[in-house]
C-alpha positions, -999 to +999 in steps of 0.1 A: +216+018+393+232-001+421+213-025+446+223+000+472+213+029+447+178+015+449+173-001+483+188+039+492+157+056+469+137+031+487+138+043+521+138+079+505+104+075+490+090+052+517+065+074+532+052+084+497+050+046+490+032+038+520+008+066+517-001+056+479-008+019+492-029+027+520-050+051+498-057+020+481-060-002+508-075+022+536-059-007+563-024+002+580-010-036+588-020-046+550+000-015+538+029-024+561+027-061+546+022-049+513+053-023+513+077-050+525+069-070+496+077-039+474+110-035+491+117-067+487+107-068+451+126-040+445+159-056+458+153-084+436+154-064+403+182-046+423+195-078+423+187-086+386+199-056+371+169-033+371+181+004+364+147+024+363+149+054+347+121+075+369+122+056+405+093+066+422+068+061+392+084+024+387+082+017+422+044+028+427+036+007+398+057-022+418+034-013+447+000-010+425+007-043+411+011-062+448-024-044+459-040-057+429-025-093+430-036-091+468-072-082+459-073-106+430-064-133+461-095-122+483-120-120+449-109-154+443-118-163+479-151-142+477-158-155+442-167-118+431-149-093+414-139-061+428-136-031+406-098-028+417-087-015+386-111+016+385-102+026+424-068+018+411-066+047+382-088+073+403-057+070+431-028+073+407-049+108+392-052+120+424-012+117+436-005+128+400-026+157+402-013+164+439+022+157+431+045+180+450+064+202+436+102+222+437+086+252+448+062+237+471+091+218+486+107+253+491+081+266+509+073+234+531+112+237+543+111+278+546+083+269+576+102+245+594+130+264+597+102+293+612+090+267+629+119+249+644+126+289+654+096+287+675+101+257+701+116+260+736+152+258+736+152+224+754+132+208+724+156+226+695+186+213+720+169+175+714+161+180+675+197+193+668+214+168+688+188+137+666+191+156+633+218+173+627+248+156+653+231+125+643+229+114+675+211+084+691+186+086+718+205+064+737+237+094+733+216+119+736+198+106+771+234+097+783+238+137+775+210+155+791+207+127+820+175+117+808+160+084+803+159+069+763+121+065+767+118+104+778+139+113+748+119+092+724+081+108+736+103+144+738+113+137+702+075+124+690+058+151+700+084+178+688+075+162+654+040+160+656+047+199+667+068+205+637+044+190+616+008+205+630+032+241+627+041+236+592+004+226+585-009+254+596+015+279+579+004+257+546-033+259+551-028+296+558-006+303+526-034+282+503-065+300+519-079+325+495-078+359+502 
């Protein structure tokens, strides 16, 4: 696998990466910190030759070994120890057991496609022109006479839209009954 190959799966898996090291650091700027040392580590064996075979378990364990050398750090400040190793394992269960799957996948993209269906046309105008023309804010302002900032808070909360719609058709789909 290629540097770009990896740096590529990288910012792929980022969000996944960035959730699994705040789960076990419960603090946003340390998780920020903390992923940018995993993508640069992750250059370096890039750099060095590294071809994993499985990305995302490789760079998790990548990311579980910078949280723990960080906690070692602050226990060696504190002078105590912290049971790192046991929050450690209890994480990696629970994003093994909740590991998405193909299927799930299916379904999450079947309801935003409904749900891209159900905003105003202005909004679908602004997500097409973003998403699928690939288009900057700075184009698509120039386009619709609007200003970048409007596109950029148009765009945020046509996501956060997006995503509270797909949630709900989620929770509604795993509900019993």
């Amino acid at each position: 696998m290629e540097s770009s190959d990896l740096a590529r799966q990288f910012v792929q898996h980022r969000d996944m990466l960035y959730g699994y090291v705040f789960a076990l650091t419960r603090d946003h700027d340390l998780a920020e910190d903390i992923l940018q040392d995993v993508g640069v580590s992750i250059l370096t064996e890039a750099k060095r030759g590294r071809n994993p075979n499985t990305f995302v378990p490789w760079a998790r364990g990548l990311a579980r070994h910078r949280v723990a050398d960080h906690y070692r750090r602050l226990a060696s400040r504190r002078r105590h120890e912290m049971p790192f190793e046991a929050f450690a394992d209890a994480v990696d269960l629970a994003f093994a057991e909740h590991a998405p799957s193909p299927e799930n996948n299916e379904q999450q993209l079947q309801f935003l496609r409904e749900c891209l269906d159900e905003l105003t046309a202005r909004v679908r105008t602004i997500i097409d022109l973003r998403y699928a023309s690939r288009q900057s804010v700075g184009e698509i302002a120039a386009s619709l006479s609007w200003t970048p900032t409007s596109i950029k808070v148009a765009l945020s909360r046509a996501r956060r839209t997006l995503a509270d719609c797909v949630g709900r058709k989620l929770r509604r789909e795993e509900a019993p009954g």
